[in-house]
N, C-alpha and C positions, 0 to 999 in steps of 0.2 A: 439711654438714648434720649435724645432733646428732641421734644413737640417739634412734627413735620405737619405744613400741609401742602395737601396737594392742589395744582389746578388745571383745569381742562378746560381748554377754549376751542370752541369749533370754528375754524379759518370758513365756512360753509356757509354757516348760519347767517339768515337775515339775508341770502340771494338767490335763495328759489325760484321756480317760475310763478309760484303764487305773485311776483312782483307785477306780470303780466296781467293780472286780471283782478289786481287789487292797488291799494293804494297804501301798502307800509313803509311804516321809517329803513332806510339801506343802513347796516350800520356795517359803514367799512371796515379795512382792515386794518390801517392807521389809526382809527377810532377804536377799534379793541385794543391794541397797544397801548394805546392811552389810557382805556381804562385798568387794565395790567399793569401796566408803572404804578399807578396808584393802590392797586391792591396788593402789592409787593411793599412799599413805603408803609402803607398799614400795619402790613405783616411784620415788619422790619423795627418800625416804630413798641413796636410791643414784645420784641424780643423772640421772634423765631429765629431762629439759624439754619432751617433748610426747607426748601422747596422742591417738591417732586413733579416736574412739567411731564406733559404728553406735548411729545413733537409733531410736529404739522408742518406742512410742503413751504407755506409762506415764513413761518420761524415768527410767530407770535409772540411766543412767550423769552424765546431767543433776544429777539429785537429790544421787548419791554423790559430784560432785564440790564441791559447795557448804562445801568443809571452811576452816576456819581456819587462816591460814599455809602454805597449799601451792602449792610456788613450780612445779609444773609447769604447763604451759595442757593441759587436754582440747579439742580441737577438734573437732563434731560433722560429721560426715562429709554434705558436701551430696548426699542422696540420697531419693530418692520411696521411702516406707516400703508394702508389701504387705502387712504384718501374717503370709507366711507365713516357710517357711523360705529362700524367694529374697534375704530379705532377707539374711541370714545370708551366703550364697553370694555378692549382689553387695557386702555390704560387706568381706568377705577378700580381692576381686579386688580394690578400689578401694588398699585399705591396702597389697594386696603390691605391686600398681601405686604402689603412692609410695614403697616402698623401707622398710616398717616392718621391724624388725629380729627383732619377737616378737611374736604377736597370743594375749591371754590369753581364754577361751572361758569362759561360764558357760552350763550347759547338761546336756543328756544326750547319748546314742550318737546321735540324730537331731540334734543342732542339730551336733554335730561333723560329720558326714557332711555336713552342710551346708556346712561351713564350709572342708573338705576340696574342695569343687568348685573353691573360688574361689582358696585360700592359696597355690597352688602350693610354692614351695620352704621358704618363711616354718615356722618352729617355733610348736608351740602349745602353751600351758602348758592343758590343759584343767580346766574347775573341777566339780566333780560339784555338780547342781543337779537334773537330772531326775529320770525316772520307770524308766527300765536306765540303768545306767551303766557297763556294762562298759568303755568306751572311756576316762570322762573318771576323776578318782579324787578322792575328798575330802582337800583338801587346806585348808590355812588360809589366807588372802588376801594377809596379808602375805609369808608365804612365798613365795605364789604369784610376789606382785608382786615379789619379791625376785631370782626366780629367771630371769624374764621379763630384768629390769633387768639380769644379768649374761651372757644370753643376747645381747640388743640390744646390749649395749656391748661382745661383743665379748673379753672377757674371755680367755686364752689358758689352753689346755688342756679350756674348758667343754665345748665344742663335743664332742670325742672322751670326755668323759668322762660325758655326758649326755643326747646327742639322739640318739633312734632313729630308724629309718624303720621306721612302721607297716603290717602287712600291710593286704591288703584284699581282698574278692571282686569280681570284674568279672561283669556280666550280659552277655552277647549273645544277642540276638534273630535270627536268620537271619544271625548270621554277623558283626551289625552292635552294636559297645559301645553299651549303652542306660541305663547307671547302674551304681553299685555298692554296694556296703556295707562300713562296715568293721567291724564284729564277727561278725552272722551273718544267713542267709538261711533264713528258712522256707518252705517250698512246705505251703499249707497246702489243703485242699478245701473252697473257698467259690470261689462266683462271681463275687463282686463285692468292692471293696475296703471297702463300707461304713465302720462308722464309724473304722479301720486298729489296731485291736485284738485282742491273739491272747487267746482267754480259754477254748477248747477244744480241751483236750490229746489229744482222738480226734482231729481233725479237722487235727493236724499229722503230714507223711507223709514227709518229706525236711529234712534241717537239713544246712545246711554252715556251718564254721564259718573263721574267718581264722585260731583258733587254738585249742582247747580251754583254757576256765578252770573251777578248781573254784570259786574265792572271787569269783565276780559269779552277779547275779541275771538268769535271762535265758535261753533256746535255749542261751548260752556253754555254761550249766551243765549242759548233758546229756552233752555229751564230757566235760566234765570229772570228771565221777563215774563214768566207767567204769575197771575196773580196766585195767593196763597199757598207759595211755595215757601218753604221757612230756608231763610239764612244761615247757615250750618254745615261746615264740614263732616259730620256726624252722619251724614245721609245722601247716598246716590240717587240717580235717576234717569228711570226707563220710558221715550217717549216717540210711539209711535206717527208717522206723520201721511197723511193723504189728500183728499181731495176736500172731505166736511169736517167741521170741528171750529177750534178756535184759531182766527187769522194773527198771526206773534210777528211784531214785528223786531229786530235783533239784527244785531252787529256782528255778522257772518263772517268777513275779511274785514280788516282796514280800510275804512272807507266805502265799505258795503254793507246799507241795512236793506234786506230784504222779508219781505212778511212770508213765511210758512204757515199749511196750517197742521195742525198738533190736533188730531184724531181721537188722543186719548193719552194719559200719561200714569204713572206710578211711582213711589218712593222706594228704594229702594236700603234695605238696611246690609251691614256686613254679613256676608255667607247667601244674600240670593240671590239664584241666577234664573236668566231667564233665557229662551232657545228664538235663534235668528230664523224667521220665518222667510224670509225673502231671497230667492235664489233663481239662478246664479247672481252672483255679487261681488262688489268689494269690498272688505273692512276696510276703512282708513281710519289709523293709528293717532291720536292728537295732531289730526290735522294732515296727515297723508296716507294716500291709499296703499296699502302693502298686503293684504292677503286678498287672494278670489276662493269664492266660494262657491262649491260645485254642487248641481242639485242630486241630493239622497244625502250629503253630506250631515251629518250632524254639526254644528255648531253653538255651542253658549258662551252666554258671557256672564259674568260674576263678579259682585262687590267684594272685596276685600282689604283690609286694611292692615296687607303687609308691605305698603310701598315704602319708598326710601327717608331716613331721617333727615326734615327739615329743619335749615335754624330762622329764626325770626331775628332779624338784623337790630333790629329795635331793641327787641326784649331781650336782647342775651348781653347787648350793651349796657341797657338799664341796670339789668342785675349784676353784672358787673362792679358797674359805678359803685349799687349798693354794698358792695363788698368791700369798698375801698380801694378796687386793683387800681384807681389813677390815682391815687391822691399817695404824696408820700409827705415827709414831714421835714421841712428848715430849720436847718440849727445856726 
């Protein structure tokens, strides 16, 4: 079988109602097309012959493939589309179940978490398109698709020179795993998960994080602006937040910095968990609210670092290069 990879693009992402109450980049839907054409031409350029799409209401990946001269097939993945984020989830099972080599993601931290249920061992080139992006990183298409290409084929040395394993938080409910996140967890005081937007910074009381970042928008960014916090993926973080403490100021949405203050905070390393004191509640998931939390309930949350395999776009080209896979020889 000849190196497949696959890719998932969320027609969704990047037009939530966060747009109402913040100030992010829209990244239409013309505009993922565009970056899709090019991450195809990448793919194409370096010798894949097949593509495994998940199909979507708008035809993204449909549309982006209609190019002139491109010797790979996209094949559209036979599957009943939901319009939500399930869809996301069962098209990564479907592709890792066929043996794809790379599945490239356009999206935000929720379409990845998504896509994370399904991928199991499969690497993801993720493409920054949403509304946080802590997870995924702006990257160019062709790069992308380049890097995807050198990944799926296999390349020697890429692998160790480029793919991480991402942390992740684990939820359990009475003891029982119920979901996870992989950037961060809000416990926030609301009842209900209404429209799954955090847009009041009183009303958030607990943050943990898979890692503390200063440079993304998002919950990340409140460990990350505290002083003596070390720079490293290596290490989560648990930080209570109330009335006294230290006043942080951080880049909540796009184009909202607002100062919280941080009551008291802790490092947190892989395997420890800690129990959600504040109820009733919402968890919101990297950036939206999706579980309520009932009082008696038990609830924790946990470091772990069996999230999804990342590639570093950079690093897995470099080592490439070193390889020799561009260079061939004139006679």
């Amino acid at each position: 079988m000849h190196p497949t990879v696959g890719i998932i693009a969320n027609p969704s992402s990047g037009k939530d109602i966060r747009r109402l109450v913040a100030h992010a980049t829209v990244f239409n839907n013309n505009e993922k097309i565009n970056i899709i054409k090019r991450v195809l031409l990448g793919l194409d350029a370096l010798g894949i012959k097949t593509v495994l799409a998940m199909p979507d209401s708008f035809g993204l990946i449909a549309s982006a493939s209609k190019i002139a001269n491109l010797s790979l097939s996209v094949e559209m993945l036979d599957m009943p589309i939901k319009n939500s984020s399930v869809d996301s989830s069962n098209a990564a099972k479907i592709m890792a179940d066929a043996g794809v080599g790379c599945i490239v993601t356009l999206g935000g931290d929720g379409t990845n978490k998504a896509v994370a249920k399904g991928c199991g061992y499969v690497p993801l080139v993720p493409i920054s398109t949403g509304t946080n992006n802590a997870f995924p990183v702006l990257v160019e298409g062709t790069l992308a698709g380049m890097a995807a290409a050198v990944v799926a084929l296999r390349v020697p040395g890429v692998r160790e020179a480029g793919i991480r394993l991402a942390p992740r938080l684990d939820i359990y409910r009475d003891d029982a795993l119920i979901s996870f996140a992989l950037v961060d967890i809000v416990v926030y005081a609301e009842r209900f998960v209404a429209s799954g937007a955090i847009w009041d910074p009183a009303k958030i009381k607990t943050v943990v994080l898979s890692r503390p970042r200063s440079a993304t928008i998002g919950a990340s960014a409140i460990g990350g602006y505290l002083p003596q916090v070390p720079a490293t993926d290596k290490v989560g973080m648990w930080l209570e937040l109330g009335d006294e403490g230290q006043s942080v100021m951080a880049p909540i949405a796009p184009g909202v910095v607002s100062r919280l203050t941080v009551e008291s905070w802790h490092l947190l390393k892989a395997g420890d968990k800690g129990e959600v004191t504040t109820a009733p509640a919402v968890l919101a998931l990297d950036g939206e609210r999706e579980i309520p939390i009932k009082e008696g309930e038990k609830v924790e949350i946990q470091l772990s670092h069996n999230g999804p395999h990342v590639v570093d776009v950079s690093a897995v080209l470099h080592a490439a290069a070193q390889e020799g896979f561009f260079v061939s020889e004139k006679f």
